[in-house]
Structure formats: C-alpha cells, structure tokens
MITI-518847 format. One record per residue: residue in three letters; residue number from 1; chain; z, y, x of N, C-alpha, C, O, CB in turn. Coordinates in nm, 3 decimals, decimal comma. Each point is the difference from the previous one (the first is absolute). Glycine has a CB too. Layout:
! residues N
+-----+-----+----+---------+---------+---------+---------+---------+---------+---------+---------+---------+---------+---------+---------+---------+---------+---------+
|  aa |   i | ch |     nc3 |     nc2 |     nc1 |    cac3 |    cac2 |    cac1 |     cc3 |     cc2 |     cc1 |     oc3 |     oc2 |     oc1 |    cbc3 |    cbc2 |    cbc1 |
+-----+-----+----+---------+---------+---------+---------+---------+---------+---------+---------+---------+---------+---------+---------+---------+---------+---------+
| ALA | NUM |  A |       Z |       Y |       X |       Z |       Y |       X |       Z |       Y |       X |       Z |       Y |       X |       Z |       Y |       X |
...
+-----+-----+----+---------+---------+---------+---------+---------+---------+---------+---------+---------+---------+---------+---------+---------+---------+---------+
***
This chain:
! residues 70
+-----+-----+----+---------+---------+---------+---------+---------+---------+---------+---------+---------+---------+---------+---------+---------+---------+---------+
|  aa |   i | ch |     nc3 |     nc2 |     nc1 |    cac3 |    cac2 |    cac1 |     cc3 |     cc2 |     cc1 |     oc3 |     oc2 |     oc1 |    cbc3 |    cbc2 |    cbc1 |
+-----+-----+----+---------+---------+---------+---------+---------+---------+---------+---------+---------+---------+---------+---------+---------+---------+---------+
| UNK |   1 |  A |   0,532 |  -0,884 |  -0,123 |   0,097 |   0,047 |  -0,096 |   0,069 |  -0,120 |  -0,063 |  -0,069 |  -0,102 |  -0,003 |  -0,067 |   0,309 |  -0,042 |
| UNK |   2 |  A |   0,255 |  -0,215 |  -0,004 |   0,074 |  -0,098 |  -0,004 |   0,127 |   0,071 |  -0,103 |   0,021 |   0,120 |  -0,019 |  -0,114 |  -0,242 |   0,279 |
| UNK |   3 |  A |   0,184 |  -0,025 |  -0,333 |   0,070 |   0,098 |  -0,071 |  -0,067 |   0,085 |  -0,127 |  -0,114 |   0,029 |  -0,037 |   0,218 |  -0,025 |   0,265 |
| UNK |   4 |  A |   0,077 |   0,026 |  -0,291 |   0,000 |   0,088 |  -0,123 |  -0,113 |   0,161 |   0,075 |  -0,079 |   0,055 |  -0,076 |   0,406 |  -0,173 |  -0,051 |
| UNK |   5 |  A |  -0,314 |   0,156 |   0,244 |  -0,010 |   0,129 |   0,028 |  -0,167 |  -0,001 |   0,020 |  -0,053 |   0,111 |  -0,006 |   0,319 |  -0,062 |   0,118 |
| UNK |   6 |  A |  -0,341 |  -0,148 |  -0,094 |  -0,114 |  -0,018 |   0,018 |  -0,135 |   0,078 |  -0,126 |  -0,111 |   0,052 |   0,018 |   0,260 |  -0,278 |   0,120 |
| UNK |   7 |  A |  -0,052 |   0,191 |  -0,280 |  -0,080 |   0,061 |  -0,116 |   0,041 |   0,216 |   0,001 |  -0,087 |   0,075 |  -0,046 |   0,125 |  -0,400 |  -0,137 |
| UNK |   8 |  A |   0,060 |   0,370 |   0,225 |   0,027 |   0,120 |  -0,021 |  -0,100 |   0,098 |   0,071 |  -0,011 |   0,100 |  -0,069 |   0,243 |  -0,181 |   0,035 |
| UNK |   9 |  A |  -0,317 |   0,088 |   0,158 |  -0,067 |   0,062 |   0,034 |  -0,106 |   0,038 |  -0,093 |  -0,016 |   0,110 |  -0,054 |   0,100 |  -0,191 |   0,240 |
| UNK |  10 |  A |  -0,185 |  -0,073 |  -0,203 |  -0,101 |   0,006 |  -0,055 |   0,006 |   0,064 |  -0,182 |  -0,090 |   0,056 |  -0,063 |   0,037 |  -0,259 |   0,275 |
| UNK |  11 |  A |   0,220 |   0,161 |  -0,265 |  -0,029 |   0,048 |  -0,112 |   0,034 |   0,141 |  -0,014 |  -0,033 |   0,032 |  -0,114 |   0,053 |  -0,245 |   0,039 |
| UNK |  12 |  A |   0,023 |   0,297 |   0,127 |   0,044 |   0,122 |   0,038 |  -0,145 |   0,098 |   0,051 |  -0,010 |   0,121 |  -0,016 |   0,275 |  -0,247 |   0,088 |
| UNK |  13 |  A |  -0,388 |   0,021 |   0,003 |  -0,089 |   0,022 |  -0,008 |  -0,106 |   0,001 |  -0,117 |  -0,113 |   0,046 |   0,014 |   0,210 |  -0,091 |   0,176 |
| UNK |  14 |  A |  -0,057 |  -0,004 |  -0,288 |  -0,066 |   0,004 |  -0,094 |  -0,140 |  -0,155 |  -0,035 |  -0,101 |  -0,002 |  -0,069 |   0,194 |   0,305 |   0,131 |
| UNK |  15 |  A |  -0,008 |  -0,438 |   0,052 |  -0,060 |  -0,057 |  -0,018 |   0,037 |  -0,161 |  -0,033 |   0,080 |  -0,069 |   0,063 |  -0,177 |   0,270 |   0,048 |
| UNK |  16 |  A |   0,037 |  -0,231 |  -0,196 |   0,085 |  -0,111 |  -0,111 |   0,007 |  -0,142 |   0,103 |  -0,041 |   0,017 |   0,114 |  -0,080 |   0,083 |  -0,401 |
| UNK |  17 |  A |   0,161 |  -0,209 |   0,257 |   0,127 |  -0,069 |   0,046 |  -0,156 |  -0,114 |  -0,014 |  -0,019 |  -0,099 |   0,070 |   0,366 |   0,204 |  -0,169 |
| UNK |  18 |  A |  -0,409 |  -0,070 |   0,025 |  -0,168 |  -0,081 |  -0,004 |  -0,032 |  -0,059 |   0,140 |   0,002 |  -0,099 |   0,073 |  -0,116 |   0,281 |  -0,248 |
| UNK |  19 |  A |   0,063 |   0,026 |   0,150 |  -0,101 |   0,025 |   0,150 |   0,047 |  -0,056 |   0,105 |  -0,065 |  -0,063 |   0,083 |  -0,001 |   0,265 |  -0,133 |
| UNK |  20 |  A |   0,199 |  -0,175 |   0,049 |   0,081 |  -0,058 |   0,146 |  -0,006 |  -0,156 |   0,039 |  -0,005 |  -0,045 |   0,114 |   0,179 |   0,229 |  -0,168 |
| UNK |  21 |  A |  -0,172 |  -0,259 |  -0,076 |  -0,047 |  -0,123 |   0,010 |  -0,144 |  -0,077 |   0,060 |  -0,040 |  -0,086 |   0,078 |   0,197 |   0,144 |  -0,246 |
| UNK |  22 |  A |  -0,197 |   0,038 |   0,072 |  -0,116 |  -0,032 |   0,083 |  -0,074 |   0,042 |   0,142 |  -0,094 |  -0,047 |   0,065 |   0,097 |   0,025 |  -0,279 |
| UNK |  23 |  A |   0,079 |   0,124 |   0,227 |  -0,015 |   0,057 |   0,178 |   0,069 |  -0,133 |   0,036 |  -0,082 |  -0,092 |   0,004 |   0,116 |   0,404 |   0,030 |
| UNK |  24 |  A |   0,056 |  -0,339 |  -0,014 |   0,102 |  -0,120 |   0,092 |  -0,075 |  -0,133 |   0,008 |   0,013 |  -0,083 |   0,091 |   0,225 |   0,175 |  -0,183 |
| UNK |  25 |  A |  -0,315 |  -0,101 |  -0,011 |  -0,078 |  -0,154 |  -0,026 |  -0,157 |   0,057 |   0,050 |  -0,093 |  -0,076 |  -0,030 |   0,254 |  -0,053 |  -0,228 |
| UNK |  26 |  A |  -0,182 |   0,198 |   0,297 |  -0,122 |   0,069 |   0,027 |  -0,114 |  -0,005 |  -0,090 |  -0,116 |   0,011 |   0,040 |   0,186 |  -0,046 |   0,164 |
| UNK |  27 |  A |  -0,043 |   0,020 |  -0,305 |  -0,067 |  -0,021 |  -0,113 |  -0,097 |   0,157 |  -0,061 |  -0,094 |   0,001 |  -0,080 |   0,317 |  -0,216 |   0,037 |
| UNK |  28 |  A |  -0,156 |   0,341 |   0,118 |  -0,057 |   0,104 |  -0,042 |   0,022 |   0,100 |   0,104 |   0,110 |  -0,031 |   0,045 |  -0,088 |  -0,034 |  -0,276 |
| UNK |  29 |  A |  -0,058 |   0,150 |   0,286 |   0,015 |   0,145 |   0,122 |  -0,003 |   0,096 |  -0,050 |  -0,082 |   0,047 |  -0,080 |  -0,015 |  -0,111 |   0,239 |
| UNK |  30 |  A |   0,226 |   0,119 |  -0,100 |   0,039 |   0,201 |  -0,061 |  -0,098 |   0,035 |   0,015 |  -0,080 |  -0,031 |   0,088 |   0,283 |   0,124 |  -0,022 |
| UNK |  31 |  A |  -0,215 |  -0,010 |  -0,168 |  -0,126 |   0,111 |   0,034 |   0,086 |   0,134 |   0,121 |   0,116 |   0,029 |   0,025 |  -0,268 |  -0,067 |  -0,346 |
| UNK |  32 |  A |   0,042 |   0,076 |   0,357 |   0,082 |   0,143 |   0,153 |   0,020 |   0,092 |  -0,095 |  -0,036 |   0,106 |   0,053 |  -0,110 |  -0,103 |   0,208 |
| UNK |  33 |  A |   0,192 |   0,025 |  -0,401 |   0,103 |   0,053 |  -0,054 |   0,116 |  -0,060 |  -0,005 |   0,092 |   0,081 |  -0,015 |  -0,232 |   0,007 |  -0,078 |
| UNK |  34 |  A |   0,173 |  -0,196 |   0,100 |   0,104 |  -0,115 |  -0,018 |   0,058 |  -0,031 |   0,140 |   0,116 |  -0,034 |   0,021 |  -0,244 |  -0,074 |  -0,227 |
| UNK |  35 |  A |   0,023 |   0,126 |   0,305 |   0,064 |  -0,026 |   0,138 |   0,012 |   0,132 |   0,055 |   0,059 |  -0,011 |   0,107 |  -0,154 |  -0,219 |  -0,063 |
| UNK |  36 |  A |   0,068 |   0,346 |  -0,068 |   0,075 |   0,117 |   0,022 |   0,119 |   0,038 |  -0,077 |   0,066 |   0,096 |   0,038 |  -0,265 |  -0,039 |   0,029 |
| UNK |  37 |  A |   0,239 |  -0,132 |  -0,185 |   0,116 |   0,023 |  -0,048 |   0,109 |  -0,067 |   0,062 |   0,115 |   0,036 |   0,027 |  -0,227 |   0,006 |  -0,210 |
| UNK |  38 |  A |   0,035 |  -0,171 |   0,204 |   0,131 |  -0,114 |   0,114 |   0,009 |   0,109 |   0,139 |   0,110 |   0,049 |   0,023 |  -0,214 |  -0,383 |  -0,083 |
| UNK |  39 |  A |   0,020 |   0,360 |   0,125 |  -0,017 |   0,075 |   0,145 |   0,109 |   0,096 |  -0,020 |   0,092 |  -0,003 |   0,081 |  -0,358 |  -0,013 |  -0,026 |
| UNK |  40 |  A |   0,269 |   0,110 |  -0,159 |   0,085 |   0,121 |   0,011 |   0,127 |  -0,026 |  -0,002 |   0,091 |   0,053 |   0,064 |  -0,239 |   0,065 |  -0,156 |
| UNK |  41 |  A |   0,152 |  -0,263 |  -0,039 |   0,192 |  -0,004 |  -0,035 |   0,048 |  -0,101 |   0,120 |   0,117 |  -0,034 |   0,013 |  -0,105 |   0,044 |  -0,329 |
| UNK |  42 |  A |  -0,109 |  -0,048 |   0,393 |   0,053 |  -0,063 |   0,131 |   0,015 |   0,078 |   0,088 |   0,079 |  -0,031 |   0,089 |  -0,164 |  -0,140 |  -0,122 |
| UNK |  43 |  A |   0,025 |   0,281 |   0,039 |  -0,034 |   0,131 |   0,144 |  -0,128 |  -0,137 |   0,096 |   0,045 |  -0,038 |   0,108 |   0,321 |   0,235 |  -0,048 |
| UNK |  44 |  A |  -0,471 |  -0,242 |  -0,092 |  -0,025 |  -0,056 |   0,092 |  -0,160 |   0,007 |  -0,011 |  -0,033 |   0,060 |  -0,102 |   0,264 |  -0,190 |   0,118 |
| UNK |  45 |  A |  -0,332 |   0,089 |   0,056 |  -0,155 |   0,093 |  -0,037 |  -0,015 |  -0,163 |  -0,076 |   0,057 |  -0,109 |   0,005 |  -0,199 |   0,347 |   0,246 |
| UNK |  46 |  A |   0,040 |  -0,180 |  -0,315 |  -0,040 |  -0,103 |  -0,074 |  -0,121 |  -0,119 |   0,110 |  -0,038 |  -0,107 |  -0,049 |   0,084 |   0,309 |  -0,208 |
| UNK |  47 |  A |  -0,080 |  -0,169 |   0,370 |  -0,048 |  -0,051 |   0,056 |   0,104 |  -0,126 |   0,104 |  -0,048 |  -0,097 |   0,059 |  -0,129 |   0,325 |  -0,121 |
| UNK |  48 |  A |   0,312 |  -0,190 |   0,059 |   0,089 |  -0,070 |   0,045 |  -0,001 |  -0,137 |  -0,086 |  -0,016 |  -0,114 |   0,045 |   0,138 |   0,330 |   0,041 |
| UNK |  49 |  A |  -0,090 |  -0,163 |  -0,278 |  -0,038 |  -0,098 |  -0,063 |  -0,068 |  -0,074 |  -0,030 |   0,039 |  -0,109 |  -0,042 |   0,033 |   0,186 |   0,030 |
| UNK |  50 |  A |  -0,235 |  -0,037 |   0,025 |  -0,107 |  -0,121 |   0,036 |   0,005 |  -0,060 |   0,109 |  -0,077 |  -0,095 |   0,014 |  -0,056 |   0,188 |  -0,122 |
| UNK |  51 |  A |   0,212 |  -0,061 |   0,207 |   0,005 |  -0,068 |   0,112 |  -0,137 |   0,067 |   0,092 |  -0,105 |  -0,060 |   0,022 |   0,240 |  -0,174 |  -0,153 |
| UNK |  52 |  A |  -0,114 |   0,315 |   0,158 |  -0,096 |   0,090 |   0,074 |   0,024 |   0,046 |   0,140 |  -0,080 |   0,040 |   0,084 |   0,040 |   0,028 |  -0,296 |
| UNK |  53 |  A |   0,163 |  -0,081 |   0,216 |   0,106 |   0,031 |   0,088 |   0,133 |  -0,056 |   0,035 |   0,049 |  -0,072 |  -0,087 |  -0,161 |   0,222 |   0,025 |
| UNK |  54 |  A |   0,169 |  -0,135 |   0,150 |   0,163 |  -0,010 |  -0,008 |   0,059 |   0,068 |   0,002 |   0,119 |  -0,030 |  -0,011 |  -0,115 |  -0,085 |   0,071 |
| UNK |  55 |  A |  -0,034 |   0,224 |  -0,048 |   0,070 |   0,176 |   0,004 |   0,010 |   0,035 |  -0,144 |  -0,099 |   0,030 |  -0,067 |  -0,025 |   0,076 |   0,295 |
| UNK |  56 |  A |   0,260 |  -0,112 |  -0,281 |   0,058 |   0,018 |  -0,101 |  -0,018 |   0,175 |  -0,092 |  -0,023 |   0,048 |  -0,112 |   0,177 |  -0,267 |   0,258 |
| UNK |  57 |  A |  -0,121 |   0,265 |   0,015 |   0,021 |   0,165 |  -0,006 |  -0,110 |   0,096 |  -0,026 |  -0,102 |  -0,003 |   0,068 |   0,261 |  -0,045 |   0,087 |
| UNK |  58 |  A |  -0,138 |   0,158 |  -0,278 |  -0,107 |   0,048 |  -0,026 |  -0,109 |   0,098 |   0,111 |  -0,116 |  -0,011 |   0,039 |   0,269 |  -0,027 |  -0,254 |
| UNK |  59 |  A |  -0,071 |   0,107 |   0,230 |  -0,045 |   0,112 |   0,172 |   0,060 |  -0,023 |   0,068 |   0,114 |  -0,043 |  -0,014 |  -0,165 |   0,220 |  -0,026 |
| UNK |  60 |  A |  -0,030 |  -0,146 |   0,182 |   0,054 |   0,062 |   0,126 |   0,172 |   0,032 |   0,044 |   0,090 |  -0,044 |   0,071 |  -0,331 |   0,142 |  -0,119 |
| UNK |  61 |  A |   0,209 |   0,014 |  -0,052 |   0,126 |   0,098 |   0,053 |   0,117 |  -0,060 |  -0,048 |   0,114 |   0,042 |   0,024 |  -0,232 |   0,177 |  -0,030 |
| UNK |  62 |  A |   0,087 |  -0,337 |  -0,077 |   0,149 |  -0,104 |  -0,052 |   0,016 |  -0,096 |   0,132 |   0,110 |  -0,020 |   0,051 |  -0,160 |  -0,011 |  -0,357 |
| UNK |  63 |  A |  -0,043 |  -0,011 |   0,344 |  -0,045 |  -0,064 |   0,069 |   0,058 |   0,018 |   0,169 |   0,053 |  -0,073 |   0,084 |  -0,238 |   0,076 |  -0,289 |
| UNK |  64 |  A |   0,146 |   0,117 |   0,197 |   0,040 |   0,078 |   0,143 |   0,172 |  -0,014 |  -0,022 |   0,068 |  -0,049 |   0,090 |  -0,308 |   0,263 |  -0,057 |
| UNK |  65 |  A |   0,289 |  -0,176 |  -0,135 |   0,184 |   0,033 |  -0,020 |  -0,020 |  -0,116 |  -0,007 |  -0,007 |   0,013 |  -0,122 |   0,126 |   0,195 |   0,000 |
| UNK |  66 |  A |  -0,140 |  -0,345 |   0,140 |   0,065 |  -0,090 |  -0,021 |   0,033 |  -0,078 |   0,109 |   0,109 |  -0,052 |   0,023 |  -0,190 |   0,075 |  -0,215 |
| UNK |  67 |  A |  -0,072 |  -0,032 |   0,293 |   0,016 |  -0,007 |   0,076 |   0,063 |   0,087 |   0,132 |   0,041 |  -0,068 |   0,094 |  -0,173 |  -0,054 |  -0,244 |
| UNK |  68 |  A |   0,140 |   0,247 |   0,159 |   0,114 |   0,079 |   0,047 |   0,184 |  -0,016 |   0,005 |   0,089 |   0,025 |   0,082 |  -0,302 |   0,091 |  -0,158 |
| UNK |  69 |  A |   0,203 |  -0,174 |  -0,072 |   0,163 |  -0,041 |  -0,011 |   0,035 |  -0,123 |   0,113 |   0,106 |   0,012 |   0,061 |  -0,103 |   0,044 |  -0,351 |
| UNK |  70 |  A |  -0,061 |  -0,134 |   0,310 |   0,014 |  -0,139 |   0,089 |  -0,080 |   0,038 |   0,147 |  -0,008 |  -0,084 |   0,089 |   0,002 |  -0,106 |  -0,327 |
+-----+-----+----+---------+---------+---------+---------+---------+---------+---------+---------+---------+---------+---------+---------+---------+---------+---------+
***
C-alpha cells in the first residue's frame, strides 16, 4: 500500500492509522478479526494474505469463470 489511498481502507475498517503502523514495521499481527476484515474489503481469503497461497480468489466457481474467460 502506498500513497494518500493506502490509509482509506483500513480506516473505513475501523482501524486506526497506529495499528497499521505497526503491522508495516512488524512490530504487532492482526488479529483473524482484523485479517478477515482486510480479506473481505479486498475480496481475497485471508490465507492469500498470510501468504498461504497464491490464489487470490475466494472459490472455485470464481475461479472456474475466470479461468473459462481466457
């Protein structure tokens, strides 16, 4: 995240300009209320965001239409 647009997610999420600091400096870790709030306003599983994966996409069947289009 980068930029003015970087603070609007998280505070819209309800989460202060702190926490975020200290996520970036790794100084502290979302709790999986905090990383299901990032997951949703991204559309992306929260397991993408720990790096669990590289598959961005929540299901299958997004999955399937996406790969179908190409």
């Amino acid at each position: 995240m980068s930029g003015n647009g970087r603070s609007c997610i998280p505070l819209a999420l309800g989460i202060s300009r702190a926490a975020i600091s200290h996520y970036e400096k790794n100084r502290r870790e979302p709790d999986s209320e905090t990383l299901s709030k990032f997951a949703d306003s991204y559309q992306v599983t929260v397991d993408y965001l720990v790096g669990r994966t590289l598959v961005p996409i929540r299901s299958l069947s997004i999955m399937y239409e996406v790969l179908s289009m190409g």
